[in-house]
N, C-alpha and C positions, 0 to 999 in steps of 0.2 A: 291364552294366558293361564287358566289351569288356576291351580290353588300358590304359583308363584307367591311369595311374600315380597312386596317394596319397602323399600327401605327409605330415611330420608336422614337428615341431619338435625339434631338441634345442641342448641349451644346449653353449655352446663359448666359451672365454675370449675376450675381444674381443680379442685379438691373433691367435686361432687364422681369429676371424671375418673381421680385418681382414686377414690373410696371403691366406683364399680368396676376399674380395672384389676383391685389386689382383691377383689371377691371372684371376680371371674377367673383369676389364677388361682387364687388358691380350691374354686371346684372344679376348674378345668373345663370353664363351660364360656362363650362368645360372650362380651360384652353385653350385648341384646338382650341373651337371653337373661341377664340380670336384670336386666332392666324392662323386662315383659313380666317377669315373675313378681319384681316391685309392684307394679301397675296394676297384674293380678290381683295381690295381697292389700294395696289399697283398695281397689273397687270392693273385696271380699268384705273388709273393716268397715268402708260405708256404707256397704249393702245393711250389715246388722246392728250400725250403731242408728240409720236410719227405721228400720225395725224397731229396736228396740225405743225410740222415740216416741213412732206411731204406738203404739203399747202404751208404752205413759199417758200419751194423750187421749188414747180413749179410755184407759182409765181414769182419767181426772174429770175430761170433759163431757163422758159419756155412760156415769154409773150403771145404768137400767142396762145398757148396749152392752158391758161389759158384763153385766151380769151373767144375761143370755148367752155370750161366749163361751163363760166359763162352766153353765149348765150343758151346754153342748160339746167341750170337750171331755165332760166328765163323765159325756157315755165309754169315750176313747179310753180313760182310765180302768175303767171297768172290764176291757174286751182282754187285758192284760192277764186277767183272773180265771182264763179258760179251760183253764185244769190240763193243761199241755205242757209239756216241759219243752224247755228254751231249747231251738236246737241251733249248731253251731253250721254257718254257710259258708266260714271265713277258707275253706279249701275249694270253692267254687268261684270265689270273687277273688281278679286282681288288685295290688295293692290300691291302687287309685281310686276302684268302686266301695272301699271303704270308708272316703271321706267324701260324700256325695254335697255335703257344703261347700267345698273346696275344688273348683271345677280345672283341674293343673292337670 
């Protein structure tokens, strides 16, 4: 079977249908893959609105805990001050590996 992709059916209102097929022509890209890249860009939006929650709540519920984070990344602020000038990698990376958040 190999890295084959299956495919299946499901039902979507024909407006929802009709929304993914005038985006899939107008980039010239399969239905699917609109609708992969959706699914994507959702999972990516829960992934950091879930983060960003956990965050909240150990700041509210876990002052001292919170503290300690922020003394421990504030070695990391510091590593930034190395006396090295920034160099540029962006000729060695393709486009993709510049948005290592974003896993498309």
């Amino acid at each position: 079977m190999g890295s084959e992709q299956r495919h299946t059916t499901i039902r979507v209102s024909t407006l929802t249908r009709d929304k993914i097929a005038a985006i899939a022509k107008q980039e010239g890209r399969p239905m699917t893959a609109v609708i992969d890249d959706a699914v994507a860009e959702y999972e990516h939006k829960k992934f950091w609105e879930e983060m960003h929650a956990a965050v909240e709540r150990t700041r509210r519920e876990d002052p001292e805990g919170w503290a300690d984070y922020l003394a421990e990344t504030a070695v990391f602020d510091r590593a930034a001050s190395d006396g090295l000038e920034p160099e540029d990698w962006s000729s060695h990376l393709d486009r993709k590996e510049f948005d290592a958040d974003n896993p498309r």
